[in-house]
C-alpha positions in Angstrom: 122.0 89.9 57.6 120.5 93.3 58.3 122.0 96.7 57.2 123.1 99.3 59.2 120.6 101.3 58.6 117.6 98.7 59.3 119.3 97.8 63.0 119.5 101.7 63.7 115.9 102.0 62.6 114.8 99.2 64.3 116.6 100.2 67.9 115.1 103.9 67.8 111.4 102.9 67.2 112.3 100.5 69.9 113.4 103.2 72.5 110.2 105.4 71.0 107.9 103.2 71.8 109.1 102.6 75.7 111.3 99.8 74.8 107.8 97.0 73.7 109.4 94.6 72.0 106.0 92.7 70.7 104.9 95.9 69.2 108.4 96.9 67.6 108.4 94.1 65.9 105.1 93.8 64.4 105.2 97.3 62.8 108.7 96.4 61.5 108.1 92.5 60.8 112.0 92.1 62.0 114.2 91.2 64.3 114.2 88.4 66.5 113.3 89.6 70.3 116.8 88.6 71.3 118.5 90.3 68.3 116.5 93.7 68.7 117.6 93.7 72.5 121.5 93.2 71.8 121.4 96.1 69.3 120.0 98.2 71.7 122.6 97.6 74.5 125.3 98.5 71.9 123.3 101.6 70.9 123.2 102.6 74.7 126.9 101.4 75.6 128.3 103.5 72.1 125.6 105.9 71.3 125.9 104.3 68.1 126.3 100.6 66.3 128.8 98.9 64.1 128.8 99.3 60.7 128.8 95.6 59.9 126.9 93.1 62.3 128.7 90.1 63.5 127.4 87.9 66.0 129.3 87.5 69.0 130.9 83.4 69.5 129.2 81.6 71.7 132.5 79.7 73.1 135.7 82.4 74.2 139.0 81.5 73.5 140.0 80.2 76.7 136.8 77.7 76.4 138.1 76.0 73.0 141.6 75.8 74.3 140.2 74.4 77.7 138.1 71.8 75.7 140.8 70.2 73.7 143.1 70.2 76.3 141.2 67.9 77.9 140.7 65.8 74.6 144.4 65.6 74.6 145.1 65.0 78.1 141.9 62.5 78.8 142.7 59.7 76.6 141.2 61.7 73.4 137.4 60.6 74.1 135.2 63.6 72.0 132.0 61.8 74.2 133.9 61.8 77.5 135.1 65.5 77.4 131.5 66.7 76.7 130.1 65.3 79.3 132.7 66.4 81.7 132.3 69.7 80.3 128.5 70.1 79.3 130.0 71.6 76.4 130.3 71.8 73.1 128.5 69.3 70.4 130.4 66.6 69.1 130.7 68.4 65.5 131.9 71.7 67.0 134.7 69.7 69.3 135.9 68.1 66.3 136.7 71.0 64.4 138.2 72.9 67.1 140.8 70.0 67.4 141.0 69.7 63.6 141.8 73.5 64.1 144.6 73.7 66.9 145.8 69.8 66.8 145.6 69.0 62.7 146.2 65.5 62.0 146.3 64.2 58.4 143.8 62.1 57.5 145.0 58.8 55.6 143.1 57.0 53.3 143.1 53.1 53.6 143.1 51.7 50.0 142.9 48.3 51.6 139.3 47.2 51.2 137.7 45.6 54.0 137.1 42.5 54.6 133.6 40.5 54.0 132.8 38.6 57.7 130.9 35.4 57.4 127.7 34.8 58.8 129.3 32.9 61.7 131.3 36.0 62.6 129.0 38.9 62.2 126.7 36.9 64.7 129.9 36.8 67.0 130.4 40.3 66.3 126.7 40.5 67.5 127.4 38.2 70.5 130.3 40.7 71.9 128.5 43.6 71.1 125.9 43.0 73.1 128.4 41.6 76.0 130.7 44.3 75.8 133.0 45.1 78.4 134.3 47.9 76.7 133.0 50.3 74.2 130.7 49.7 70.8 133.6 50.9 68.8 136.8 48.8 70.5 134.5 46.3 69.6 133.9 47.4 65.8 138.3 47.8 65.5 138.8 44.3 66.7 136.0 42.8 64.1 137.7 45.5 61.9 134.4 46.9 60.8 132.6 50.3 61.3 131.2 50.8 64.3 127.6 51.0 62.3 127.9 48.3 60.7 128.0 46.4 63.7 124.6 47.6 64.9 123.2 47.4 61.3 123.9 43.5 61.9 122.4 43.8 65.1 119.3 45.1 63.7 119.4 42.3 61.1 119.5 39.5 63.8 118.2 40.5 66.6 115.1 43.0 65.9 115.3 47.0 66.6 113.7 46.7 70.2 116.7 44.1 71.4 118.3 46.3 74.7 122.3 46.4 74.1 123.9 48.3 77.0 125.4 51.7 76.5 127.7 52.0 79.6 131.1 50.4 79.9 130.4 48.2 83.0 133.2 48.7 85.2 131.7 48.1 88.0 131.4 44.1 89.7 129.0 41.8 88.6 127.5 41.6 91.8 127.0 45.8 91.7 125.5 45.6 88.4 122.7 42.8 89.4 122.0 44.5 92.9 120.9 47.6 91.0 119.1 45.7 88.4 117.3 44.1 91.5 116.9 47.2 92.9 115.2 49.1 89.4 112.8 46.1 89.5 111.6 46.7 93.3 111.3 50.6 92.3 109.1 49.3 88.9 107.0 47.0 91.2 106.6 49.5 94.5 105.0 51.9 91.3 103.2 49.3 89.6 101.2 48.4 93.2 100.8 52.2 94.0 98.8 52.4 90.5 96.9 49.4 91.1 95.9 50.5 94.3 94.9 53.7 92.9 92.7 52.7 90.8 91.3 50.7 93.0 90.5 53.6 95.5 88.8 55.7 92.8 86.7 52.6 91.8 85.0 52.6 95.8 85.4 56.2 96.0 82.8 56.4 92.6 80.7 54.0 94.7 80.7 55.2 97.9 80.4 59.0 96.5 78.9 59.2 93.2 76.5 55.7 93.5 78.6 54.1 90.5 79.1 50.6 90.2 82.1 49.2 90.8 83.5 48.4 87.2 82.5 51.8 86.0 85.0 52.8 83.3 86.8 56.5 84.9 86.4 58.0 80.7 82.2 57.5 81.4 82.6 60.2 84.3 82.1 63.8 84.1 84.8 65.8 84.9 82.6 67.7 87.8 82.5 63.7 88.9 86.2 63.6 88.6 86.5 66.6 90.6 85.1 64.9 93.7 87.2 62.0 93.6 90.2 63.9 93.6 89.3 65.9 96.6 88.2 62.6 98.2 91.7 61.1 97.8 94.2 64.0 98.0 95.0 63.4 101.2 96.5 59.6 100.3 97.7 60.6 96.6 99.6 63.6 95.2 97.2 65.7 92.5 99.3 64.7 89.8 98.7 61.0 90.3 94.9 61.8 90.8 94.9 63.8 87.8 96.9 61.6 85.6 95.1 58.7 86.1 91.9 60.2 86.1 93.0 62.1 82.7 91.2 65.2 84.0 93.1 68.2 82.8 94.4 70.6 85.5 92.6 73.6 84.9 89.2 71.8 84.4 89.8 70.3 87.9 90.7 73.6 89.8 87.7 75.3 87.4 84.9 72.4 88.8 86.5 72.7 92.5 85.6 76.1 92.5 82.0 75.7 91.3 81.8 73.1 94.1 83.0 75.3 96.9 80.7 77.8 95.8 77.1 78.0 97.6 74.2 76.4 96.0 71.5 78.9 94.5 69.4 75.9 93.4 69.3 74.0 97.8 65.8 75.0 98.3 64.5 73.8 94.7 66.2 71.1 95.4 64.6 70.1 98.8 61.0 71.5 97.4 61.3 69.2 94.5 62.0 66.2 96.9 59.3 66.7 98.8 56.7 67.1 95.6 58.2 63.8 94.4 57.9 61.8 98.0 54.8 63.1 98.1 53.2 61.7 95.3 54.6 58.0 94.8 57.5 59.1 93.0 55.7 59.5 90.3 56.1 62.7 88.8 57.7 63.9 86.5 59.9 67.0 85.0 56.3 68.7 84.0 54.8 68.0 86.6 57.5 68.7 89.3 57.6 72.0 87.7 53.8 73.4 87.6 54.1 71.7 91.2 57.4 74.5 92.1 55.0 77.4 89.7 52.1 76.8 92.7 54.6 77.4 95.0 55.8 80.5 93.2 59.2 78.9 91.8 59.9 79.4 88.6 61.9 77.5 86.9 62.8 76.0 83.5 62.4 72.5 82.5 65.8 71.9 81.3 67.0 72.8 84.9 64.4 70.9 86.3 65.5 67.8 84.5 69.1 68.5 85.5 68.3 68.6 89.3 66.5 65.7 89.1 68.7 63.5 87.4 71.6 64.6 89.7 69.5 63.7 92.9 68.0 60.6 91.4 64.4 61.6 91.2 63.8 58.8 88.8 60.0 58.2 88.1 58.7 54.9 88.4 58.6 53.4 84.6 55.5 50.9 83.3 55.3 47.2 83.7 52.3 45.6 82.1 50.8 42.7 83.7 47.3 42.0 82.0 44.1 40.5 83.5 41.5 38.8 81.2 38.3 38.8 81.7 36.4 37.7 79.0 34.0 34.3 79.2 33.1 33.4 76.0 29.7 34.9 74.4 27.1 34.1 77.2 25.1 36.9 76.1 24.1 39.3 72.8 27.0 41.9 72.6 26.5 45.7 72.2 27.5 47.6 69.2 31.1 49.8 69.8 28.8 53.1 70.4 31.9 54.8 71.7 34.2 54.2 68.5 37.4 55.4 70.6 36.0 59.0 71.0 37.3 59.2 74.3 36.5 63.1 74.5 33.0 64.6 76.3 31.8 68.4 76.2 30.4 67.9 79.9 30.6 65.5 82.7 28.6 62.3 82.9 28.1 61.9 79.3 30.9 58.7 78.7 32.1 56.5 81.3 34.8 53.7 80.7 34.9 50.3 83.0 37.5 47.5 83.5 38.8 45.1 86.0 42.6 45.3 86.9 44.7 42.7 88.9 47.3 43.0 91.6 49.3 40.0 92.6 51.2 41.1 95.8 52.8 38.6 98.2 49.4 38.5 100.9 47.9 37.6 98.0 45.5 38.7 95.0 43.6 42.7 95.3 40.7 43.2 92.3 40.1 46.9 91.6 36.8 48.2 89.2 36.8 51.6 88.8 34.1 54.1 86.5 36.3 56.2 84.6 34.4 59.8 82.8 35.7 60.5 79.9 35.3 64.4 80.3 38.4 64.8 83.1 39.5 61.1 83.9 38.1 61.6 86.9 37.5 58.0 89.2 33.6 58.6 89.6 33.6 55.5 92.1 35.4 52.5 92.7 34.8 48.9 94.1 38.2 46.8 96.0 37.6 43.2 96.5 39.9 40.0 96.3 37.7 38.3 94.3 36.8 39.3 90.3 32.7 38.6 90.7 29.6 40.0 90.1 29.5 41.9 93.7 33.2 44.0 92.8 31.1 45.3 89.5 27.7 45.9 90.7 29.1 47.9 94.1 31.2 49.7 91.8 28.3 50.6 89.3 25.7 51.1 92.2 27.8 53.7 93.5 27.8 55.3 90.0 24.1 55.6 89.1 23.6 57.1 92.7 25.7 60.1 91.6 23.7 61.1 88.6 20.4 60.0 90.1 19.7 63.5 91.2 20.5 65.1 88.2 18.5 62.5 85.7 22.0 62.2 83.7 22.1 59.0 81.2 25.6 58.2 80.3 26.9 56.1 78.1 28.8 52.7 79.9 31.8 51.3 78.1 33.3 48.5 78.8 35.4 45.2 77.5 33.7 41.7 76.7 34.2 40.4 80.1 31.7 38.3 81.6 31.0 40.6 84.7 29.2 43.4 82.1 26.9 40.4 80.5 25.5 38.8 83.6 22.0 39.3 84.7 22.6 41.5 87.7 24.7 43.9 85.8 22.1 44.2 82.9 19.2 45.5 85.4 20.7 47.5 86.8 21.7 49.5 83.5 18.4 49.6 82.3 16.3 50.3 85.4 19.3 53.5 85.4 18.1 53.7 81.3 22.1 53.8 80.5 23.1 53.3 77.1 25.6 50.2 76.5 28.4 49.9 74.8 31.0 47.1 74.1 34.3 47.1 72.8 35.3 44.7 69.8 36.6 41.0 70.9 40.7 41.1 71.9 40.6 44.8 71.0 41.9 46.6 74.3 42.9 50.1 72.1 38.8 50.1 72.0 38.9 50.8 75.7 42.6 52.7 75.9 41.9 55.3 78.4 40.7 53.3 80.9 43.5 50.9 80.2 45.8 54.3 80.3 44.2 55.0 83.8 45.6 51.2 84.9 49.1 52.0 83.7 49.5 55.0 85.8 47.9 53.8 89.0 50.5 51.0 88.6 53.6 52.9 87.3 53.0 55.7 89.8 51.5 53.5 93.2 52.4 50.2 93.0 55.5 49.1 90.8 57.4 51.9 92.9 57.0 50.4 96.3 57.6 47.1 98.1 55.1 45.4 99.1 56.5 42.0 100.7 55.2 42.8 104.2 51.9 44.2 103.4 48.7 42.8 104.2 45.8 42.6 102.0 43.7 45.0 104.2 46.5 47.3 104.1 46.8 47.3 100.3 43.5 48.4 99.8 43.5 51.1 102.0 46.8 52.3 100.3 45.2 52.0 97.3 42.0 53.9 98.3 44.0 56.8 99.1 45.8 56.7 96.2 42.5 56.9 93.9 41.3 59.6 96.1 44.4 61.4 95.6 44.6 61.0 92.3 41.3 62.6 92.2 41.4 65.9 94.6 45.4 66.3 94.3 47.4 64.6 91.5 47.5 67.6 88.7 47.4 66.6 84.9 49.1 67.8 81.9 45.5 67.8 79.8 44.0 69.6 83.0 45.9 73.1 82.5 48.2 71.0 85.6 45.3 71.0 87.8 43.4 67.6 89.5 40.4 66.7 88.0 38.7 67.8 91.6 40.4 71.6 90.7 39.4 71.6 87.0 35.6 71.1 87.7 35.8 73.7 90.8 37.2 76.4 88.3 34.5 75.4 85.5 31.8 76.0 88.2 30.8 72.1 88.4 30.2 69.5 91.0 32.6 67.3 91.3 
């Protein structure tokens, strides 16, 4: 209870400040908002307050006198004059009839009698097929009308439904609206099914989901669209609900949405880049691609744009090819010692043969990899694996550094092809220097093995090649070493092709 004083203090700050209620209060620390306002009309109506607050009933005379009135005239039901009042609680009504209708209370020395099992599971029985209420049912077991749910409890379990209306009405009423709730609970139950039914295509046709996706696993910007997609069939809150996308993150992402995109023409400039080059590149290289074509920017957008239009680079499969025949000839020493680094062009080359099994049938490509740029320096395609695919291939070679009197060194595997006669003159009327990799040791010989991996991961896991013929193959695959040559950037390069890197260092390619 405040003072007089403290409620006049309190109501002239209030009209010194311009009547702010929020800031009265926190330099005071009291009233209540609704208190600090009711002083204030008194101050205004009186130009002064009472010395002694007292709160002002909530219920007038003439509403207590109404209420118990109809108490007394309505069959003295407390629960049936609330609710044909709205008014008051149950504890209130009571007094106020205690108050104008006082009625001695007499205590029943009588003690009451113990039921048997049998008849507190009657008691049970009629409860829960009342015609009348819980308590006429309690006075004619002569027992409280707890007890009589306590024994319910007991029997039948907490969650067992016993009805809380009188039923007045017919039986056949009663059943026709029970038929009727169960059509309403069914209509809603098929609504929700379909629902989520429609969100599960929608993901699919819109978002490329599959069809059993779990909704939590999307992101709310994912969410966004499916709402918008289905608005038209569904209310929001349905959408929302079952989508458990909270309202202000869905109006937050539609706006985003509806917004223009700054990022369109990265976004068709990094499609093209990746169409353009086998779908092969990747996040770095995509962006010192968009730098060349004076875009900058970051990787971590990059990456975000790419995975959002599915620029997915082809990933490795390995499929091996052996070539080694057994010791049909004295082997080399391992000169190279997987020291795949060179100061200068034409000072290490790597060899292998790789395999490609496409439905037209089998394609053989040897290439001469230099160690200084992983530039191809030439290449041989055949369909068979024999001496002719190896000695092309190596011809080709030794014709490029003929001119310049160039000796490099040739590694390869233990494969027959690099041990048969033909291959071994033509490395020494060239005066190359040999050198072998250890038996089953393909690390020996990585980087021409790394050189397979990409041509594969990059040119031919990506594609389909079930109606391609053999003559086809090779000339897709001849362009794809010449690009990877003159066009295709690298990393190791500075992102420049091997063709670029020599053309800035001042060399022939």
């Amino acid at each position: 209870m405040y003072s007089y004083e403290d409620r006049l203090r309190a109501v002239k700050l209030y009209i010194k400040l311009g009547k702010r209620v929020g800031l009265t209060i926190r330099q005071l620390g009291y009233p209540t908002k609704n208190a600090l306002k009711t002083w204030c009309r008194e101050y205004e109506q009186r130009q002064d307050l009472a010395a002694v607050y007292v709160r002002p009933p909530k219920y007038s005379q003439a509403q207590r006198d109404r209420a118990v009135d109809h108490y007394v005239e309505h069959g003295r039901c407390i629960a049936g004059t609330i609710k044909a009042l709205g008014y008051p609680s149950r504890g209130l009504l009571s007094a106020w009839i205690q108050a104008l209708h006082p009625q001695p209370r007499v205590r029943s020395v009588e003690q009451p009698r113990e039921l048997t099992a049998d008849e507190k599971q009657s008691a049970v029985v009629a409860l829960c097929l009342r015609p009348a209420s819980a308590q006429a049912v309690a006075e004619g077991f002569g027992v409280s009308r707890g007890s009589l749910y306590q024994w319910k409890n007991q029997l039948l379990g907490h969650d067992a439904p016993v009805p809380m209306k009188r039923q007045q009405d017919a039986p056949a009423t009663s059943d026709r609206a029970e038929l009727e709730q169960q059509v309403e609970a069914l209509r809603r139950d098929i609504r929700r099914l379909q629902l989520e039914k429609d969100l599960l295509k929608k993901a699919n046709e819109l978002l490329k989901k599959e069809l059993g996706i779990d909704q939590q696993d999307l992101t709310n910007r994912e969410k966004t669209q499916l709402v918008d997609a289905l608005r038209a069939t569904y209310t929001l809150a349905e959408l929302l609900c079952e989508l458990d996308l909270p309202r202000s993150s869905y109006f937050y992402h539609r706006a985003r949405l509806e917004m223009a995109d700054k990022y369109a023409n990265v976004r068709q400039a990094m499609t093209d880049i990746f169409e353009r080059n086998y779908r092969c590149y990747g996040y770095r290289r995509i962006q010192a691609s968009l730098s060349d074509r004076s875009m900058s920017i970051s990787e971590k957008v990059i990456r975000r744009l790419m995975k959002q239009e599915s620029l997915v680079a082809a990933s490795s499969k390995r499929r091996r090819y052996g070539s080694y025949m057994g010791e049909i000839s004295p082997a080399p020493d391992n000169l190279l010692n997987r020291d795949f680094s060179a100061d200068a062009p034409n000072e290490k080359w790597l060899t292998d043969i790789t395999e490609f099994q496409i439905p037209a049938g089998k394609v053989y490509l040897s290439p001469m990899i230099d160690c200084f740029d992983g530039m191809v320096v030439s290449w041989s395609i055949g369909t068979r694996p024999n001496a002719e695919l190896v000695n092309t291939m190596l011809d080709a070679a030794i014709d490029k550094v003929a001119a310049s009197g160039e000796r490099p060194m040739v590694h390869s595997d233990r494969g027959g092809h690099y041990r048969w006669p033909g291959w071994l003159t033509r490395i020494t009327e060239a005066k190359l220097v040999r050198s072998m990799s250890r038996k089953g040791c393909s690390p020996d010989n990585a980087a021409c093995e790394g050189f397979f991996g990409r041509l594969k991961t990059e040119m031919f896991f990506a594609r389909d090649w079930l109606s391609t013929t053999i003559e086809d193959f090779v000339d897709a695959l001849d362009a794809y070493i010449r690009r990877y040559n003159e066009v295709r950037i690298k990393s190791s390069l500075g992102f420049r092709s091997p063709a670029e890197h020599r053309r800035r260092l001042g060399l022939a390619a």
